[in-house]
N, CA, C, O and CB atoms as a CASP TS submission, in Angstrom:
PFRMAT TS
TARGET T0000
AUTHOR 0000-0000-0000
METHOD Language model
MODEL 1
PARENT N/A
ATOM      1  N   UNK     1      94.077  88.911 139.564  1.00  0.00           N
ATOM      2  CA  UNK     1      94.158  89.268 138.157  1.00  0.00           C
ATOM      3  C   UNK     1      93.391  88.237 137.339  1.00  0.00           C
ATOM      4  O   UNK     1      93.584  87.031 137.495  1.00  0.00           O
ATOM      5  CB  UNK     1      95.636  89.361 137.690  1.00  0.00           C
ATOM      6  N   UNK     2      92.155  88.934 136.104  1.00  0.00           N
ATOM      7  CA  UNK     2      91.775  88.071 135.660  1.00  0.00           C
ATOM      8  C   UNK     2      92.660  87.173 134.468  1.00  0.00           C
ATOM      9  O   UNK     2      92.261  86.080 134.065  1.00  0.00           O
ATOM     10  CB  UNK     2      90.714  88.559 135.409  1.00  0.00           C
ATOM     11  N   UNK     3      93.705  87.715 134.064  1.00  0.00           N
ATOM     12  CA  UNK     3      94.380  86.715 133.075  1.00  0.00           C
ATOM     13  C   UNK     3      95.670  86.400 133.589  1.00  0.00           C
ATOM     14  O   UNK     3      96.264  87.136 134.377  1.00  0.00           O
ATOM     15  CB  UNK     3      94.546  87.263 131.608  1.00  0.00           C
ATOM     16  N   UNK     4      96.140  85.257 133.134  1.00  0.00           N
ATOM     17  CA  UNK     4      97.100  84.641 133.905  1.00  0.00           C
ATOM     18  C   UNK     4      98.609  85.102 133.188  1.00  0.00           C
ATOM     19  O   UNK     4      99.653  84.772 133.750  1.00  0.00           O
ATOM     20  CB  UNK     4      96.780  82.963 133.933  1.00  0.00           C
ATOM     21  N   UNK     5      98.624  85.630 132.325  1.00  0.00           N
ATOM     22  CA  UNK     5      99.892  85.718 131.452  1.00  0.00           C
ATOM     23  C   UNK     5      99.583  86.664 130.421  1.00  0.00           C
ATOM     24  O   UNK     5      98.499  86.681 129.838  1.00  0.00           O
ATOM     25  CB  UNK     5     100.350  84.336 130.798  1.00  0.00           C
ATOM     26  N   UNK     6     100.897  87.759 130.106  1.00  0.00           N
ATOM     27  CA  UNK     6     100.586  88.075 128.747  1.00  0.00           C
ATOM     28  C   UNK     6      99.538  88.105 127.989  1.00  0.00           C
ATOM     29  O   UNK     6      98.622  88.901 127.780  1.00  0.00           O
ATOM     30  CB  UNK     6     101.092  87.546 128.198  1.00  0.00           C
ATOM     31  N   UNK     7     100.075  86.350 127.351  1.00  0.00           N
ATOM     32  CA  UNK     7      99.889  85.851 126.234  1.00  0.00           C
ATOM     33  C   UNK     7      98.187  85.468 125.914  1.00  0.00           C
ATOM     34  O   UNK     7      97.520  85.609 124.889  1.00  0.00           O
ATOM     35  CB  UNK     7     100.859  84.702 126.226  1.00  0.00           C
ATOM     36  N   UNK     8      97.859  84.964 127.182  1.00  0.00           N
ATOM     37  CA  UNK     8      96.391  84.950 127.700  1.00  0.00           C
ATOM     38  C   UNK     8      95.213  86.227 127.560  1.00  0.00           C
ATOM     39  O   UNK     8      94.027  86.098 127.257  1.00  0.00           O
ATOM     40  CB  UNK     8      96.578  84.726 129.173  1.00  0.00           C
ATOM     41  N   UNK     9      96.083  87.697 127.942  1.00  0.00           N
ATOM     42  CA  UNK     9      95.488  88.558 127.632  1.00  0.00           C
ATOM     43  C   UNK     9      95.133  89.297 126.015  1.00  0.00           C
ATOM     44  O   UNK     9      94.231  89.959 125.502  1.00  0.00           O
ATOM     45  CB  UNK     9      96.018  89.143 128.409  1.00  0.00           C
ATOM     46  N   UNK    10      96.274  88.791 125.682  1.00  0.00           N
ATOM     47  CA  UNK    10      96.031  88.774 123.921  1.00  0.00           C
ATOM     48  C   UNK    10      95.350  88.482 123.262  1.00  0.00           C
ATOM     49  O   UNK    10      94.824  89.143 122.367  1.00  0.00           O
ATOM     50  CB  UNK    10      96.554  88.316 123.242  1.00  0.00           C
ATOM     51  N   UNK    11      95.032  86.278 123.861  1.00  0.00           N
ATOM     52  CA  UNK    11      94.039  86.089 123.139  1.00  0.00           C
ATOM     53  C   UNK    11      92.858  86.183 123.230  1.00  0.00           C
ATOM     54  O   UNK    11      92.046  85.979 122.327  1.00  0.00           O
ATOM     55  CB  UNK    11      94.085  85.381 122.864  1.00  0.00           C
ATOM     56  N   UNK    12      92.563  86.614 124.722  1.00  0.00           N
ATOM     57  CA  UNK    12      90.977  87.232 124.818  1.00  0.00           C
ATOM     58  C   UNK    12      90.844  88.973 124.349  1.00  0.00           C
ATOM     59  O   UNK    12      89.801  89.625 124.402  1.00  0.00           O
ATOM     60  CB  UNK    12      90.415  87.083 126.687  1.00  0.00           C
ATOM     61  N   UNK    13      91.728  89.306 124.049  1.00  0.00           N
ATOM     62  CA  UNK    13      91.597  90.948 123.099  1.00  0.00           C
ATOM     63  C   UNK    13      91.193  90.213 121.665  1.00  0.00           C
ATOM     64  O   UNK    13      90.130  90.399 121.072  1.00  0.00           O
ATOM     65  CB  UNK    13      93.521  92.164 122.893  1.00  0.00           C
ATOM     66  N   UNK    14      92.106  89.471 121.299  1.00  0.00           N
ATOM     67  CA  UNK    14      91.584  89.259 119.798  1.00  0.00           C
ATOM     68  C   UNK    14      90.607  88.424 119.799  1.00  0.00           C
ATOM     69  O   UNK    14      89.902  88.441 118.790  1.00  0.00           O
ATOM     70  CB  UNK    14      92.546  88.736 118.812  1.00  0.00           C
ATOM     71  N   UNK    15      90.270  87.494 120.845  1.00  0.00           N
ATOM     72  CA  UNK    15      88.557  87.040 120.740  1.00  0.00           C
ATOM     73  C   UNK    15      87.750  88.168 120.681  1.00  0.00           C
ATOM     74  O   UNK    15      87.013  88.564 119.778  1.00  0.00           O
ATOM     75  CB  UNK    15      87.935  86.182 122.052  1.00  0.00           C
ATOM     76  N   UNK    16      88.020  88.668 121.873  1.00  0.00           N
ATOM     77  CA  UNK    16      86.511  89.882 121.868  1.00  0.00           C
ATOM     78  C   UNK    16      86.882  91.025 120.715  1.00  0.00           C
ATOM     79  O   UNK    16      86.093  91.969 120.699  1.00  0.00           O
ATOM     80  CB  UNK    16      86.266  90.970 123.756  1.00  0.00           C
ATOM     81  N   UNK    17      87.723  91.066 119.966  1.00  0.00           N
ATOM     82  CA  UNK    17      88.033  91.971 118.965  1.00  0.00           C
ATOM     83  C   UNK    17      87.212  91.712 117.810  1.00  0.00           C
ATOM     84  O   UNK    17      86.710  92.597 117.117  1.00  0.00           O
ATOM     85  CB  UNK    17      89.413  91.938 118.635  1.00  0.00           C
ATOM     86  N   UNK    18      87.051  90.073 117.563  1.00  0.00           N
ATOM     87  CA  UNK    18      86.890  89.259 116.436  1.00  0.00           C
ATOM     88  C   UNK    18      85.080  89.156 116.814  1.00  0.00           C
ATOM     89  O   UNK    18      84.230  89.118 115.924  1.00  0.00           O
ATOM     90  CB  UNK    18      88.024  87.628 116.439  1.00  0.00           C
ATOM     91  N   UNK    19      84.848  89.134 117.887  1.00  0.00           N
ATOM     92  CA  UNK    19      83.290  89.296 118.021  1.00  0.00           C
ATOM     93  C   UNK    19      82.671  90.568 117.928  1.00  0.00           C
ATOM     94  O   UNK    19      81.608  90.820 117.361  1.00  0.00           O
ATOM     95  CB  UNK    19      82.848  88.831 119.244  1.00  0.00           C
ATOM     96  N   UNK    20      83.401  91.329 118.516  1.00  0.00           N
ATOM     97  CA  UNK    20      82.438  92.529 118.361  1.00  0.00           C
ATOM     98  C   UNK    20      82.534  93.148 116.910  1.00  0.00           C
ATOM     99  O   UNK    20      81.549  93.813 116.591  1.00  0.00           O
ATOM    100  CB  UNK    20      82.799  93.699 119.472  1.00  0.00           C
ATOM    101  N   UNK    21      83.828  93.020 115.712  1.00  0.00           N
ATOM    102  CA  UNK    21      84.127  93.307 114.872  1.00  0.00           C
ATOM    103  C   UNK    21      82.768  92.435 113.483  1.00  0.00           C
ATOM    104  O   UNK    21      82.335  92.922 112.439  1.00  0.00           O
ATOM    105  CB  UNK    21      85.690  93.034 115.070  1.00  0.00           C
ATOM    106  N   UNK    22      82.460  90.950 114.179  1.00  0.00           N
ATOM    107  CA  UNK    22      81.635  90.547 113.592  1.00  0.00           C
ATOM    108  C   UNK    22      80.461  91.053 113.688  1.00  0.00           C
ATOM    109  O   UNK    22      79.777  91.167 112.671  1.00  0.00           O
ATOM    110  CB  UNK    22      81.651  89.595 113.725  1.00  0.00           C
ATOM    111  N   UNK    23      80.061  91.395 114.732  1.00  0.00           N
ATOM    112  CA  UNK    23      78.422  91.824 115.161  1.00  0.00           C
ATOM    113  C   UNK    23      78.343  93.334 114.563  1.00  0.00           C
ATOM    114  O   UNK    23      77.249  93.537 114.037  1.00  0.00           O
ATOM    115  CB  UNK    23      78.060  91.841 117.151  1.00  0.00           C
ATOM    116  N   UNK    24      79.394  94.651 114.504  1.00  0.00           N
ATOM    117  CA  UNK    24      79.420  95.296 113.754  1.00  0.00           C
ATOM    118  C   UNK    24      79.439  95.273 112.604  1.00  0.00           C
ATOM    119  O   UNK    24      78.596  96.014 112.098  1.00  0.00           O
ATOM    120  CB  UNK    24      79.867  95.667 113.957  1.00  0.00           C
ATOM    121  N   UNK    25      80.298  94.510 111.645  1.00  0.00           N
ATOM    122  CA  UNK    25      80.380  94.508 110.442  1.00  0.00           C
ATOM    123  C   UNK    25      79.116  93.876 109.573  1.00  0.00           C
ATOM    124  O   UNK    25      78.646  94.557 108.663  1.00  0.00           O
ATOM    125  CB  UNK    25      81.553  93.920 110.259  1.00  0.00           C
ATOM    126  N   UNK    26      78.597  92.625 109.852  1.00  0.00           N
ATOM    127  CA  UNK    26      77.774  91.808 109.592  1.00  0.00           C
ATOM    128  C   UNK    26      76.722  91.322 109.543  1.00  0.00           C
ATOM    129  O   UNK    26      76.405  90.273 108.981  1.00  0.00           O
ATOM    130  CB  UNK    26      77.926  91.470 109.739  1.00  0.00           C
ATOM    131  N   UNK    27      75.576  92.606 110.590  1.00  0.00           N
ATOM    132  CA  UNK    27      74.292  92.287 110.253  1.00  0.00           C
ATOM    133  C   UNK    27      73.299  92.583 109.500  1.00  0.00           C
ATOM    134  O   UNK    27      73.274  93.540 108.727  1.00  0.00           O
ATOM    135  CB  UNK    27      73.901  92.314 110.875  1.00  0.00           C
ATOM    136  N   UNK    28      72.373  91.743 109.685  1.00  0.00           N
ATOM    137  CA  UNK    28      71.738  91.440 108.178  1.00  0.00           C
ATOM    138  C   UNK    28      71.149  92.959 107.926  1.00  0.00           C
ATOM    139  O   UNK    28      71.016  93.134 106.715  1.00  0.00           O
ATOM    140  CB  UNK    28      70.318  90.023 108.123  1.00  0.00           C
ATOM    141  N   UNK    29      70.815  93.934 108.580  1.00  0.00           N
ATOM    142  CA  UNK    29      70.545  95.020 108.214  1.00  0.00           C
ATOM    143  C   UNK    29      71.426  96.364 108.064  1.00  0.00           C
ATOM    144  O   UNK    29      70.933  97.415 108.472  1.00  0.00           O
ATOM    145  CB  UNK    29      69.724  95.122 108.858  1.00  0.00           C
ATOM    146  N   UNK    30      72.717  96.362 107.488  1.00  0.00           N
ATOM    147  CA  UNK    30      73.571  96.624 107.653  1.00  0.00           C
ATOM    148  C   UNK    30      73.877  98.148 106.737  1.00  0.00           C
ATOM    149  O   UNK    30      74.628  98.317 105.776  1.00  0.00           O
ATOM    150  CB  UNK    30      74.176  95.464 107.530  1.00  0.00           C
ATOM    151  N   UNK    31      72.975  99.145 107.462  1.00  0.00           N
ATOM    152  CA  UNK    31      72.607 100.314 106.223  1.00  0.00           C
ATOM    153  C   UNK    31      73.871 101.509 106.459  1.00  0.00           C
ATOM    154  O   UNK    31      73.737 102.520 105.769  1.00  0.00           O
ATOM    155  CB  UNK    31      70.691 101.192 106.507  1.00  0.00           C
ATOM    156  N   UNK    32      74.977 101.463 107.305  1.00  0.00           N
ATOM    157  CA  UNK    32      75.865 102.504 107.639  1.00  0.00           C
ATOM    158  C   UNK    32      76.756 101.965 106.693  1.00  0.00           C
ATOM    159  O   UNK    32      76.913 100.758 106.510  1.00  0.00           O
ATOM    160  CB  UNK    32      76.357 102.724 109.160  1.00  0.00           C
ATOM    161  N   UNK    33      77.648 103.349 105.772  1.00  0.00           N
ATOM    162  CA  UNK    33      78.660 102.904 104.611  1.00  0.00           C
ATOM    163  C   UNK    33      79.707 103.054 105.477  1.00  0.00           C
ATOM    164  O   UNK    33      80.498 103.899 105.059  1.00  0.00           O
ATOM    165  CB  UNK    33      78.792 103.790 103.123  1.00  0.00           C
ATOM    166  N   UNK    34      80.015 102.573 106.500  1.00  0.00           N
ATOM    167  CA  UNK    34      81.327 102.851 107.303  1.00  0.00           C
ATOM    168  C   UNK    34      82.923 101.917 106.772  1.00  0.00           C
ATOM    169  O   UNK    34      82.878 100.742 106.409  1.00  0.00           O
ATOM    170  CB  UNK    34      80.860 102.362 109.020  1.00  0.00           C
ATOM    171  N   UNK    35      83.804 102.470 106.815  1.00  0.00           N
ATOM    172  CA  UNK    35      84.954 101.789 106.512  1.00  0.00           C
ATOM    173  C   UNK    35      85.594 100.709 107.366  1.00  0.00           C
ATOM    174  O   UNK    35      85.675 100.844 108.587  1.00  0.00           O
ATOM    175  CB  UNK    35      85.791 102.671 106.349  1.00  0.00           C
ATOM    176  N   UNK    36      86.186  99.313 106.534  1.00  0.00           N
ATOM    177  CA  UNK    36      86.734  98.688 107.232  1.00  0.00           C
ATOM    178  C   UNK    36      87.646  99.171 108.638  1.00  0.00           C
ATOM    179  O   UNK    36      87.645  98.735 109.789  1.00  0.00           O
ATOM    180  CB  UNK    36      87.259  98.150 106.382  1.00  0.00           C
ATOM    181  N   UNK    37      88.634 100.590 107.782  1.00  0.00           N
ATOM    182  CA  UNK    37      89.505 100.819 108.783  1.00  0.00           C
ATOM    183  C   UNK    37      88.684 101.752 110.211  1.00  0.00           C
ATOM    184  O   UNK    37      89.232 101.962 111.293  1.00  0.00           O
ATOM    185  CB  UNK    37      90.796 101.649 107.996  1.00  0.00           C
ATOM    186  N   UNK    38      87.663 102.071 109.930  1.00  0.00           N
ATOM    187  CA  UNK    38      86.937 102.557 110.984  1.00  0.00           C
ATOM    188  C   UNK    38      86.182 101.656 112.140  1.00  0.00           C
ATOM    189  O   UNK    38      86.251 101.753 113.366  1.00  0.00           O
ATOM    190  CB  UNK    38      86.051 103.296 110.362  1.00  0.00           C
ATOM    191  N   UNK    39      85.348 100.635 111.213  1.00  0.00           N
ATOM    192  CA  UNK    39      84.972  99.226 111.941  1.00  0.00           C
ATOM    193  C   UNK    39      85.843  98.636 112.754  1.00  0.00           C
ATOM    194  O   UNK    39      85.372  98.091 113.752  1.00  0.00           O
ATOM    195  CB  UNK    39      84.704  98.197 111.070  1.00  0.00           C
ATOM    196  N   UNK    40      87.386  98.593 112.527  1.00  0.00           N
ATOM    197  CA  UNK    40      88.495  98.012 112.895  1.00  0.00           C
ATOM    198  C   UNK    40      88.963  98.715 114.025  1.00  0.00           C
ATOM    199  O   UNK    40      89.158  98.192 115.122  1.00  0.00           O
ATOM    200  CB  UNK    40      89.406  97.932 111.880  1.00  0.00           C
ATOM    201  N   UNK    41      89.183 100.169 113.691  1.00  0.00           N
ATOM    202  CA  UNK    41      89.474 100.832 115.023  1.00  0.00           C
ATOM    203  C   UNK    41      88.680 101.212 116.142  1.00  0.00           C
ATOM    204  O   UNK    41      89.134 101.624 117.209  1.00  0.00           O
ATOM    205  CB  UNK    41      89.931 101.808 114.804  1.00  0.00           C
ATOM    206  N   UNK    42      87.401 101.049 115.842  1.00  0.00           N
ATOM    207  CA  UNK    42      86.483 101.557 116.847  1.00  0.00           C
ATOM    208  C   UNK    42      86.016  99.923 117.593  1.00  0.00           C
ATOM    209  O   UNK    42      86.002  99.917 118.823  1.00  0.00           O
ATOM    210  CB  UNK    42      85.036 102.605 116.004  1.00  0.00           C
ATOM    211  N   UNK    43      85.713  98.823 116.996  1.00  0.00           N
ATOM    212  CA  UNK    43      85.995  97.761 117.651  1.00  0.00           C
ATOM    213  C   UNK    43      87.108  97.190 118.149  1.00  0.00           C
ATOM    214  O   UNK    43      86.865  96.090 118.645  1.00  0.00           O
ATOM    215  CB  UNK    43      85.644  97.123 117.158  1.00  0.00           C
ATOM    216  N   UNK    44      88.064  97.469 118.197  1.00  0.00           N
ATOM    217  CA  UNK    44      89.294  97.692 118.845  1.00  0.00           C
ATOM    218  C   UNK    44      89.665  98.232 120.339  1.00  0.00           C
ATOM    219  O   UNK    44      90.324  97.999 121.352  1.00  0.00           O
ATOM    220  CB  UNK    44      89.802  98.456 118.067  1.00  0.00           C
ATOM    221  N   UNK    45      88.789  99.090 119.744  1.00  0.00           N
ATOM    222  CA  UNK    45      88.725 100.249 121.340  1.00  0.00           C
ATOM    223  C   UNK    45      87.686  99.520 122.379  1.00  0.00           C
ATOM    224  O   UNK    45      87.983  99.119 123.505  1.00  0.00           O
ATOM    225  CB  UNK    45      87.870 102.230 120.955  1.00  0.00           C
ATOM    226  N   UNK    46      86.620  99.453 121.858  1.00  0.00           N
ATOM    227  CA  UNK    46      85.361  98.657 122.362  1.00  0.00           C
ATOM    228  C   UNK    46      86.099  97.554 123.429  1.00  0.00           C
ATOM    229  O   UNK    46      85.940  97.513 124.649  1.00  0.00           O
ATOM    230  CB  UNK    46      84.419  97.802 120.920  1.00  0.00           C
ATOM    231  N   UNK    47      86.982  96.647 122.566  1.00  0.00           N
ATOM    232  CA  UNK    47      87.507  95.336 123.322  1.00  0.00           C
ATOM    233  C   UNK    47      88.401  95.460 124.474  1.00  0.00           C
ATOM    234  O   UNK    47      88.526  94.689 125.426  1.00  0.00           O
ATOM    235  CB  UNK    47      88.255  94.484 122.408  1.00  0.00           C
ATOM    236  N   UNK    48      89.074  96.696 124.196  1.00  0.00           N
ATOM    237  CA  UNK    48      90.048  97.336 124.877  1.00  0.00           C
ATOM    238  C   UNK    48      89.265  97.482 126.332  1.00  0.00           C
ATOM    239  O   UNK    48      89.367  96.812 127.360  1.00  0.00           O
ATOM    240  CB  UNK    48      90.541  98.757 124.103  1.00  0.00           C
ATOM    241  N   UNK    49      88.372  98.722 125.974  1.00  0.00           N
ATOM    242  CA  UNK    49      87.435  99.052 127.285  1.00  0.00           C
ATOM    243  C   UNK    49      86.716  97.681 128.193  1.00  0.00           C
ATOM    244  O   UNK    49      86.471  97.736 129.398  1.00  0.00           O
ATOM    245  CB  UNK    49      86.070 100.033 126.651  1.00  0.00           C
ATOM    246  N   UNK    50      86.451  96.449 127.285  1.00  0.00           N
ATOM    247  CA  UNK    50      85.682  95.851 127.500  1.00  0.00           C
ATOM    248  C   UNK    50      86.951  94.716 128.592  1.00  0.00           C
ATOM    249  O   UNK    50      86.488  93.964 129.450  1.00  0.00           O
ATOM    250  CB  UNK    50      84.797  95.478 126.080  1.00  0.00           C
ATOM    251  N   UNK    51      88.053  94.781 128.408  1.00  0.00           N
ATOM    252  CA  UNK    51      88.518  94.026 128.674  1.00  0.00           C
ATOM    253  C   UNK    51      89.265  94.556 130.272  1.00  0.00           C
ATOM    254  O   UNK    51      89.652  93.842 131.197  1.00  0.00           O
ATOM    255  CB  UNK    51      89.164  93.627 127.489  1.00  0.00           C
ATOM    256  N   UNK    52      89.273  95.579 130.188  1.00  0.00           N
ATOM    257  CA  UNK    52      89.556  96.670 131.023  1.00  0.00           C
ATOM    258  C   UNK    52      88.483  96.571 132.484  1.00  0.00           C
ATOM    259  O   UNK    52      88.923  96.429 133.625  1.00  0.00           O
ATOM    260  CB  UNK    52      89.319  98.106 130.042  1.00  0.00           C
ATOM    261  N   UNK    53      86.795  96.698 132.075  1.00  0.00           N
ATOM    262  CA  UNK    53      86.138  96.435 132.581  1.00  0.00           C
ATOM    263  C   UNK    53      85.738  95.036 133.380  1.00  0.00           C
ATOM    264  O   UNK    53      84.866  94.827 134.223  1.00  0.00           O
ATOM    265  CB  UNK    53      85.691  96.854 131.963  1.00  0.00           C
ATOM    266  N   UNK    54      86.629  94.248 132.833  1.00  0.00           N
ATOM    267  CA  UNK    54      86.495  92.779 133.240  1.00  0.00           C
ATOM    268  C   UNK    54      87.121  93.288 134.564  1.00  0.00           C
ATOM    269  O   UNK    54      86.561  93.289 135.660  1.00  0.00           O
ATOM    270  CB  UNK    54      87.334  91.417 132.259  1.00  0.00           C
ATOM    271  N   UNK    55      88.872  93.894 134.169  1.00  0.00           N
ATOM    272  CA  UNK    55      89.640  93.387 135.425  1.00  0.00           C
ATOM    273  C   UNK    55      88.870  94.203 136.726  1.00  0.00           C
ATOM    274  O   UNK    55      88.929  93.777 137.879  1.00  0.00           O
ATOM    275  CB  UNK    55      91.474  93.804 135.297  1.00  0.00           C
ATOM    276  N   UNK    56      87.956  95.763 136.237  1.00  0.00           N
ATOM    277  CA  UNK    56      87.965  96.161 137.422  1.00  0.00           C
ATOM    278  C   UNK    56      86.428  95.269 137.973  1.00  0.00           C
ATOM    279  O   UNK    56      86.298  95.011 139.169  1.00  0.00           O
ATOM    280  CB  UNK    56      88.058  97.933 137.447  1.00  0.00           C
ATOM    281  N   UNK    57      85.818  95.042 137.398  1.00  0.00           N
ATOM    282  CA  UNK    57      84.735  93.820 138.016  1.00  0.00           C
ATOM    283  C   UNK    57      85.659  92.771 138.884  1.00  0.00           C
ATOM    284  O   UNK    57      85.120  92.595 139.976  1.00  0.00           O
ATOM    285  CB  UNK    57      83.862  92.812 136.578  1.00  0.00           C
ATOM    286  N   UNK    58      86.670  92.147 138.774  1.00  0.00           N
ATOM    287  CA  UNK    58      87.293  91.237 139.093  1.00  0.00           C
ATOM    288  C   UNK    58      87.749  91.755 140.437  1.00  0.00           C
ATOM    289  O   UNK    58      87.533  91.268 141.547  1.00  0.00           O
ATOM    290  CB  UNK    58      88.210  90.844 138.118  1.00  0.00           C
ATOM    291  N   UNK    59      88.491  92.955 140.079  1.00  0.00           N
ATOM    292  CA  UNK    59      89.223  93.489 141.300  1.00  0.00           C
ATOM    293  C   UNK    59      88.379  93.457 142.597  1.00  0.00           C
ATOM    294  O   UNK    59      88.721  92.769 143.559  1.00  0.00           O
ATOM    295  CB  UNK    59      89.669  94.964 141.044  1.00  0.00           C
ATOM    296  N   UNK    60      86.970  94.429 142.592  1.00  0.00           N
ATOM    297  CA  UNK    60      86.175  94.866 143.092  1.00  0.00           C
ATOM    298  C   UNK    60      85.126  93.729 143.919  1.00  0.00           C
ATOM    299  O   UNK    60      84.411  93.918 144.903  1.00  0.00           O
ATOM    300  CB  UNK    60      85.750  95.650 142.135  1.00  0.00           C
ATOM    301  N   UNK    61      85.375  92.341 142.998  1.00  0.00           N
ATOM    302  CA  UNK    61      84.458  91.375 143.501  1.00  0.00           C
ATOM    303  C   UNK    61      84.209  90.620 145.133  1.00  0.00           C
ATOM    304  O   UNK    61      83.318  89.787 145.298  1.00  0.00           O
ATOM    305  CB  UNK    61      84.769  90.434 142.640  1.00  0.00           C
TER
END
């Protein structure tokens, strides 16, 4: 298992939540009028999958 606890898995959801939420929200060419609460839920999901994908890389290794 790649995380050791819980609590561990939390805070790499809300790291990778907090990055991908930045790289969406924030670049300098930033022409889509999309909503916070949309930015929020769809990078959400992103981290979700992304984190998901770790364990089965891990598993599989």
């Amino acid at each position: 298992m790649l995380y050791e606890s819980f609590e561990v898995a939390i805070y790499a959801l809300l790291f990778w939540w907090g990055i991908l939420l930045a790289f969406k929200r924030f670049p300098s060419n930033y022409t889509h009028n999309n909503t916070w609460k949309k930015d929020i839920s769809v990078t959400f999901i992103q981290s979700v999958v992304l984190l998901a994908t770790f364990q089965i890389i891990v598993y599989f290794q």
